[in-house]
N, C-alpha and C positions, 0 to 999 in steps of 0.2 A: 567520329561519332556520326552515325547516318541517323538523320532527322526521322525518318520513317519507321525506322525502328524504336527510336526513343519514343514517339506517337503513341505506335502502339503499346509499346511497355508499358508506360505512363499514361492512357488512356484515363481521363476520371481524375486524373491529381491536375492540385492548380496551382503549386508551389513545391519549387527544386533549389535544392538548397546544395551549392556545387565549393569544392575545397580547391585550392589553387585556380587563383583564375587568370593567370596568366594575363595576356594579353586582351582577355576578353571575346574570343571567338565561339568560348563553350557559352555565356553567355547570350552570346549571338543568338545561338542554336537553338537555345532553350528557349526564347522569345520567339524563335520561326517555330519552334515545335510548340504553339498556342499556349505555355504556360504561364497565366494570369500573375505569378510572381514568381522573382529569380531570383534569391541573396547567392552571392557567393565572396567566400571568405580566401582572402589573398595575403599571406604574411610580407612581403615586400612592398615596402612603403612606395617607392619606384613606379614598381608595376600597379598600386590601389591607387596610386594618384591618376597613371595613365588611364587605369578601366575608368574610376570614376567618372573621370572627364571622358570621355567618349560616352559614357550612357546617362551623363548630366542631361536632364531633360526627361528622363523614361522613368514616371514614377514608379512604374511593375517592377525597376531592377533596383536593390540593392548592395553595397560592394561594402563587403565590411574589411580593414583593415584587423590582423590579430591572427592566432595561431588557431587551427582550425578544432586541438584537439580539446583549449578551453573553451571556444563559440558552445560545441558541442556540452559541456558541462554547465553551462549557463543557459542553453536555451532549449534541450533537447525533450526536456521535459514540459515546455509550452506548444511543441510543435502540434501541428493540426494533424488530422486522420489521413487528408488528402496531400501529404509529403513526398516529392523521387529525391533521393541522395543519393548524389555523384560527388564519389570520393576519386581527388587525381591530386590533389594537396602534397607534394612532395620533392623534394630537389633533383633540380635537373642540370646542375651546371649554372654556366652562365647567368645571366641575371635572376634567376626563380632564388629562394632563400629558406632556409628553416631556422628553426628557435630550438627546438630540444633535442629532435633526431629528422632526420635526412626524408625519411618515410615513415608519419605517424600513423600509418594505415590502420594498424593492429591495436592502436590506442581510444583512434577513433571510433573504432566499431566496440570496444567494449563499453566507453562510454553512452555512445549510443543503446548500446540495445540494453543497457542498467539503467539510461534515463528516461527515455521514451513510453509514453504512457498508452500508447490506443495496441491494439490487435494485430493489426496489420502494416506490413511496411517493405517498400523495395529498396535497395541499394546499388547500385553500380556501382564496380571499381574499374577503375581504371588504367591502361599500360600492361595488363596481363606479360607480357611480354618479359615483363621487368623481371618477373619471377619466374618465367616459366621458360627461360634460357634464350631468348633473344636477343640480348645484351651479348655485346663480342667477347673473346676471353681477354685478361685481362683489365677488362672497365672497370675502372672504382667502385661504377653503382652498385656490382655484386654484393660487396660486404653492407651496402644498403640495404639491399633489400633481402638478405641472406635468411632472416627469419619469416617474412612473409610465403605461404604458398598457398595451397590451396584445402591443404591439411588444418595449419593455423589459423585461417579463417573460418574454417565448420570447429575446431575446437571451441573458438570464442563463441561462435553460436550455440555449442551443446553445454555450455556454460553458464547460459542464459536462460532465460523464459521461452524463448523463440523455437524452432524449428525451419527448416530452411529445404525450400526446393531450389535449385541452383544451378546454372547451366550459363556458357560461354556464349557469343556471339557467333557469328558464321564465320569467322575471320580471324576467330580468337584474340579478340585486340580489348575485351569487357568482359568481366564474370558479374552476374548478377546471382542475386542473394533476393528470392524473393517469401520475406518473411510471416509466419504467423504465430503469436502468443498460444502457447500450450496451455491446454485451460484441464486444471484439474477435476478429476470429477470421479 
């Protein structure tokens, strides 16, 4: 994730609210890229003890232990106007973990965009890669991420309230979803 880019993406938002946090580096990120508050939501107990304690001390960050695709169902409807969600919440092997499935990508984003109350809202996903055949032949993750594309994700969108202009990184490594409520009339 290049800081510069998130910048500007995120421009005017002062709260990013990020799924798998691993080791804590994307929270890193998002603290150098000026945002006034970071939650991000890590299901391995493990790894939310380790973030935790590294960012003990930094009231702007939150690390919530828990599965990202109930945070989202419990909180999505309190969120503020000024929100970036960076969705990467998803099993990688080795230490990272899930609760219901491997990649709640496509869980996540319905919940979101059915609970979410303001107008406007950006999204980044994360790993593009994962789906769009990066992954060697053979790797497990395939049948992970087997129903995620780029198809499936403007589905969940035209499903919604929303409408979406959308477009990759320079590097194709993030597709962002940048969203607006359809306002009938």
């Amino acid at each position: 994730m290049k800081i510069d880019y998130v910048k500007n993406l995120a421009r005017n938002k002062n709260l990013v609210v990020e799924t798998g946090t691993y080791m804590g580096d994307g929270v890193q990120k998002f603290i150098d890229c000026g945002f006034k508050r970071v939650i991000s939501v890590e299901i391995n107990g493990n790894l939310h003890k380790q973030c935790s304690e590294r960012f003990r001390g930094n009231d702007s960050v939150e690390i919530i232990h828990g599965d990202s695709v109930q945070y989202f169902r419990d909180n999505a409807k309190t969120f503020p106007e000024d929100i970036f969600i960076f969705l990467d919440g998803h099993y990688s092997g080795g230490a990272t973990g899930f609760h219901d499935e491997p990649v709640p990508l496509l869980n996540e984003l319905k919940v979101i965009l059915s609970e979410y109350t303001h107008d406007k809202l950006i999204i980044m996903i994360d790993d593009v890669g994962c789906w769009t055949g990066l992954l060697p032949d053979g790797d497990p993750a395939w049948d992970w991420w087997k129903d995620v594309s780029e198809e499936s994700i403007l589905k969940i969108v035209s499903e919604s309230d929303f409408k979406a202009n959308y477009f990759y990184d320079d590097e194709k490594v993030t597709f962002v979803l940048d969203l607006t409520r359809e306002v009938e009339g």
